[in-house]
Backbone as a ProteinNet text record, in pm:
[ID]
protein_1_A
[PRIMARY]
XXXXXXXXXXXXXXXXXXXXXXXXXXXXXXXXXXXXXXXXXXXXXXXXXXXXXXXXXXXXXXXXXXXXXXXXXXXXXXXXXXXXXXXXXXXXXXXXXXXXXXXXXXXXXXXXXXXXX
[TERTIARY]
81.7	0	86.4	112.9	259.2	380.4	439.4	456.4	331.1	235.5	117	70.8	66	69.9	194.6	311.1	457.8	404.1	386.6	396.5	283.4	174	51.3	97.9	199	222	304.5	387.7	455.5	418.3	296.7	211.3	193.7	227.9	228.8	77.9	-27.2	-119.1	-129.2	-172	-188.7	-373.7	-391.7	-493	-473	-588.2	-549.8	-635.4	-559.6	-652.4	-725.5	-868.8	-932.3	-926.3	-932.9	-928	-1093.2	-1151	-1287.9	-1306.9	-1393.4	-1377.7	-1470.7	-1434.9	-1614.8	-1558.6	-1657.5	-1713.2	-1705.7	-1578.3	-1558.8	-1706.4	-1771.3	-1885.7	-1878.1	-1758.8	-1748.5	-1698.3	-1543.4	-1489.8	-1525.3	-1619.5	-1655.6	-1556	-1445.7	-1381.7	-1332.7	-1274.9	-1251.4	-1149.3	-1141.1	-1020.7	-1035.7	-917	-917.7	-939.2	-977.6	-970.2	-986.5	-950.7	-954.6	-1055.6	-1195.3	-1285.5	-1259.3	-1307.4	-1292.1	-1408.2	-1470.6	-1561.3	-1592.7	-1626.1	-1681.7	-1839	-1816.9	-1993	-2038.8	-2149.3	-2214.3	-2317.4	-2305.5	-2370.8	-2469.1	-2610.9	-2690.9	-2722.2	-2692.3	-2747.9	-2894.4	-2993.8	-3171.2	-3124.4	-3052.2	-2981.4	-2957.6	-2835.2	-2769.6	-2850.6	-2888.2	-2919.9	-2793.5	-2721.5	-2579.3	-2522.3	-2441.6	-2397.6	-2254.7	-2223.8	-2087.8	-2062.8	-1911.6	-1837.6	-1695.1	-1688.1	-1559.9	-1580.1	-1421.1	-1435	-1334.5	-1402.3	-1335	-1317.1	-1273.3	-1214.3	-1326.6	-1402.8	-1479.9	-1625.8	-1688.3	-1852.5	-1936.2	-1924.1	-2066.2	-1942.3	-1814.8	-1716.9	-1729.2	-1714.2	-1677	-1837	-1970.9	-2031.6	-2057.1	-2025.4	-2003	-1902.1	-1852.3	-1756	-1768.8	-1877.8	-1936.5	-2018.7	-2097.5	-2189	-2207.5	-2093	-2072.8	-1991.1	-1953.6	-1940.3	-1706.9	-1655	-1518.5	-1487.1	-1518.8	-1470.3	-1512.4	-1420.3	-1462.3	-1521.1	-1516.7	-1591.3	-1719.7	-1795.9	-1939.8	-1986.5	-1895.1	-1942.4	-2102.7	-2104.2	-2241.1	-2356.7	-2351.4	-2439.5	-2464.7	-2365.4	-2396.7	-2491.5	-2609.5	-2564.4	-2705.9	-2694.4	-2791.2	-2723.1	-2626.6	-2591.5	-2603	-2663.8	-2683.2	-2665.3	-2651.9	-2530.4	-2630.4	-2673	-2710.7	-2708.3	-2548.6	-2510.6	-2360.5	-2347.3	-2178.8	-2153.6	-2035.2	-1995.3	-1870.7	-1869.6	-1755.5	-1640.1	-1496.9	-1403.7	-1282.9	-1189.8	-1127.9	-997.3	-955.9	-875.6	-850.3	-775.8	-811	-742.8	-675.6	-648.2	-748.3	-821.8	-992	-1006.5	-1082.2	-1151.9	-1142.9	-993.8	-979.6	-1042.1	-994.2	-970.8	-1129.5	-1222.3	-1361.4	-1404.3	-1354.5	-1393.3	-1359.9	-1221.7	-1225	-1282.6	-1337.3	-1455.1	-1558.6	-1625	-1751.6	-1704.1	-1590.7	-1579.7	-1552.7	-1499.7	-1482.6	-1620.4	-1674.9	-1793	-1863.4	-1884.3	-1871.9	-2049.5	-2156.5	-2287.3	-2350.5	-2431.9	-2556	-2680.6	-2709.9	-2743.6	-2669.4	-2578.1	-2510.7	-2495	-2507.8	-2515.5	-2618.5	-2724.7	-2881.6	-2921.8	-2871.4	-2873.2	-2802.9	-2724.3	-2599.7	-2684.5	-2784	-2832.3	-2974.9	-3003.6	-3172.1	-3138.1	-3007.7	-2985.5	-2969.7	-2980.7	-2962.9	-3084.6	-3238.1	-3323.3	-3326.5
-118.6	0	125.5	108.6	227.3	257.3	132.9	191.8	251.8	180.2	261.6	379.4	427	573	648.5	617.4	635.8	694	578.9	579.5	727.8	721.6	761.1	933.4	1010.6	1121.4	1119.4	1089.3	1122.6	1111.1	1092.9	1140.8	1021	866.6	804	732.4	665	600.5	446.1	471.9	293.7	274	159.7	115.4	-70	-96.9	-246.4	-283.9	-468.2	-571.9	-609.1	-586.2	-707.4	-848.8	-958.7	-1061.8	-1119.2	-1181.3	-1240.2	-1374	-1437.3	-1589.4	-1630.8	-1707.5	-1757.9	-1941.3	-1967.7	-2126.8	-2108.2	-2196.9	-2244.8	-2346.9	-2306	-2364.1	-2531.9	-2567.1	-2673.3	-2751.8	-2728.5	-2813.9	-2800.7	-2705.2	-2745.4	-2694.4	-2649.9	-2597.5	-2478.5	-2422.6	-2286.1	-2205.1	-2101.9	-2039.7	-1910.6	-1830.3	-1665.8	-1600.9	-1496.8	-1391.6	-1257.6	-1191.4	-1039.5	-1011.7	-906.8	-868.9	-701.8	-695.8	-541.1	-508.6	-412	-340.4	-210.7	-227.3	-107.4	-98.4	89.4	62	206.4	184.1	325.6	415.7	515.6	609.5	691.2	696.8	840.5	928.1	1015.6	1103.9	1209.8	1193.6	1269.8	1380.6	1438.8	1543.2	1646.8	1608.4	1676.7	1602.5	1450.4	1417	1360.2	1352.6	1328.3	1210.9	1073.4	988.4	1002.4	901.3	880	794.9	712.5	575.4	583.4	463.3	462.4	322.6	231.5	139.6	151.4	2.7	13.1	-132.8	-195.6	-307.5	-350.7	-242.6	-257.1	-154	-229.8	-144.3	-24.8	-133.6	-39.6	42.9	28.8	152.6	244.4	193.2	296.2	412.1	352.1	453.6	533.6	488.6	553.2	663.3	628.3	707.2	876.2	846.9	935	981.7	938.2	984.8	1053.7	1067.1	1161.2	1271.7	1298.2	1447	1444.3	1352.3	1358.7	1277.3	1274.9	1276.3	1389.6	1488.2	1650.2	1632.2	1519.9	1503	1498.6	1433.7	1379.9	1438.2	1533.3	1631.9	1647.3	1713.7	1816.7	1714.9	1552.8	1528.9	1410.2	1437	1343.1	1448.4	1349.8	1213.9	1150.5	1179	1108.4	1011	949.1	845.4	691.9	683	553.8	428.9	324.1	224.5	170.1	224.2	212.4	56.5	47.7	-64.6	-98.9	-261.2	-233.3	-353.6	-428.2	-504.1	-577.1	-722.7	-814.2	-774.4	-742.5	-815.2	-876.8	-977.7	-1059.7	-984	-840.2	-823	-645.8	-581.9	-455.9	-338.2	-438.9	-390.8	-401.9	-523.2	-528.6	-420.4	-422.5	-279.8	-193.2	-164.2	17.2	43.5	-120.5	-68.2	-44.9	-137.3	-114.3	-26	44.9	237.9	318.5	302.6	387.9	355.2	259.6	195.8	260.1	273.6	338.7	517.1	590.5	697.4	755.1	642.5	715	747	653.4	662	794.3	846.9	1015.8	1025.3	907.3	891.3	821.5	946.6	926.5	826.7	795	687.7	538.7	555.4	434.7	396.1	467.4	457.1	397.8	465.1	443.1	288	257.5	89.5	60	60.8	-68.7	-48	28	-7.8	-76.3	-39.6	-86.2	-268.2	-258.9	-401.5	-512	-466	-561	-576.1	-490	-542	-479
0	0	0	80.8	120.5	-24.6	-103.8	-277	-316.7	-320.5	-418	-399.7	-291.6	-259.8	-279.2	-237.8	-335	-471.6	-548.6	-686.5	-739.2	-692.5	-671.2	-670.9	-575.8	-527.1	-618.9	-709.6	-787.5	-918.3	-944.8	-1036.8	-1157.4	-1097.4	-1159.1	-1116.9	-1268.7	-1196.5	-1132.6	-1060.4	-975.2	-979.5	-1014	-994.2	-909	-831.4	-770.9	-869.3	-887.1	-912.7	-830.7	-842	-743.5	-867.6	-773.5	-844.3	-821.8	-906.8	-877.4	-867.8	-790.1	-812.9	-858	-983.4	-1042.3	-1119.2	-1122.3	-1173	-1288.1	-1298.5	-1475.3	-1501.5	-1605.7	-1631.6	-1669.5	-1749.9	-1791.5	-1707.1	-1678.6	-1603.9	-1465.9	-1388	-1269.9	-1191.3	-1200.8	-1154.7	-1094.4	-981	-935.2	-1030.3	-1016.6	-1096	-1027.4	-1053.1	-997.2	-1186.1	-1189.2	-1317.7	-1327.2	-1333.4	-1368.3	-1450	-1423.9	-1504.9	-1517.2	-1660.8	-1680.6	-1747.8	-1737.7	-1752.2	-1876.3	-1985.8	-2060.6	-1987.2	-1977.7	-1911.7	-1960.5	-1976.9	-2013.1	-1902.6	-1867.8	-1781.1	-1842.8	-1777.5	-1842.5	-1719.9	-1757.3	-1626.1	-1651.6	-1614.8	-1603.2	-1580.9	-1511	-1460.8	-1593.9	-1658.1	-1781.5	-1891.4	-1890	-2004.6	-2100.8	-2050.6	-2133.4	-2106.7	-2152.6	-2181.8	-2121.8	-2095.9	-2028.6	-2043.4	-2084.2	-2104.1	-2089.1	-1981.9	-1942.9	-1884.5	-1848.1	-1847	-1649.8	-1604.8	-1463.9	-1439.6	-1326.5	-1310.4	-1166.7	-1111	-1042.8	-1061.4	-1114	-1212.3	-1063.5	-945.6	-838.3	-754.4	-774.4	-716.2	-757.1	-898.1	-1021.1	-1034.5	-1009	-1027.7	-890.2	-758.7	-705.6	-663.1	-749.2	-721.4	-857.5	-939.3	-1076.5	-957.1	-913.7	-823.2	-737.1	-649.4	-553.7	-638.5	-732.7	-745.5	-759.6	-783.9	-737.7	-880.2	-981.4	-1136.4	-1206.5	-1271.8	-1319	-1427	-1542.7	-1619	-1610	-1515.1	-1455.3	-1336.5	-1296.3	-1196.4	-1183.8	-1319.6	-1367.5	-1350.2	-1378.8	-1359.1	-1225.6	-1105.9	-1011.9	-929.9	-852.4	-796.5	-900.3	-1016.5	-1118.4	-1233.6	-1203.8	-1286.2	-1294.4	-1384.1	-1445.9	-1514.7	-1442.1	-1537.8	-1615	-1755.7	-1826	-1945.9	-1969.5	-2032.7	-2008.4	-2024.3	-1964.1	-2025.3	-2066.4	-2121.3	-2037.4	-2007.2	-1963.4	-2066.2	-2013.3	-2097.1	-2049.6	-2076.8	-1950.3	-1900.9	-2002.6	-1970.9	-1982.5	-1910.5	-1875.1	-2001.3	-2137.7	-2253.4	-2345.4	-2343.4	-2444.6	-2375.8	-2233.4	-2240.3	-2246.7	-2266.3	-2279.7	-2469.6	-2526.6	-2691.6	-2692.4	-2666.6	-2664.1	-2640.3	-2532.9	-2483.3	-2551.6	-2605.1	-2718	-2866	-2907.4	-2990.5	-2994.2	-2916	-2857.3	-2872.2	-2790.8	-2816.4	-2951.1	-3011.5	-3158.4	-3260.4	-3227.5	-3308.9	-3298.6	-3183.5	-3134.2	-3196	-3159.6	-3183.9	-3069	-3050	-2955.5	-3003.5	-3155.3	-3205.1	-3172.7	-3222.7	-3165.4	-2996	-2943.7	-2788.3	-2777.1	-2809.8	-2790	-2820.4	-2956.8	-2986.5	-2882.5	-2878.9	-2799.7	-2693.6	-2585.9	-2502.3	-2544.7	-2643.3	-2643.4	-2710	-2756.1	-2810.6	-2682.6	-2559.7	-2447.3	-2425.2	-2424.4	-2417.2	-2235
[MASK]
+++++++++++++++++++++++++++++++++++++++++++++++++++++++++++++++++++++++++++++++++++++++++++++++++++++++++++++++++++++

């Protein structure tokens, strides 16, 4: 802890792994794995869309929520995890976030959530 705050004050970023434990479906078996997160936010508030990806989804919007990310300021404590996507590793999800940001369409947002149903 004590490096990561080190690292942290000198302006380098640290994020932790949590590790998750889930049931290999087939073999019945335990395993540890790293989940990462593309997720989408709406806020009633502004009305405006938000996507970003996290390694922990109900931190991560709490943490939009209370007001302490400057991007999403404007619209906490009204954010919404709207749509979010598994990926196993915390490089899929960045490329996927920026997937989604490039497209730079509020149409396309709109599907990718109404396509989950």
């Amino acid at each position: 802890m004590a490096r990561a705050l080190h690292w942290q004050c000198r302006g380098h970023r640290f994020e932790s792994v949590i590790l998750h434990f889930r049931l290999a479906e087939n073999a019945g078996l335990f395993y540890f794995s790293n989940m990462y997160y593309v997720y989408i936010l709406f806020s009633s508030k502004t009305n405006k869309f938000y996507i970003g990806s996290t390694d922990n989804l109900n931190s991560r919007l709490n943490h939009h929520n209370s007001g302490a990310t400057p991007s999403t300021k404007s619209g906490a404590p009204f954010w919404e995890i709207k749509y979010h996507e598994i990926h196993p590793d915390r490089s899929e999800a960045l490329k996927r976030e920026l997937e989604i940001k490039k497209k730079k369409s509020k149409r396309y947002i709109e599907w990718l959530i109404s396509s989950v149903g």
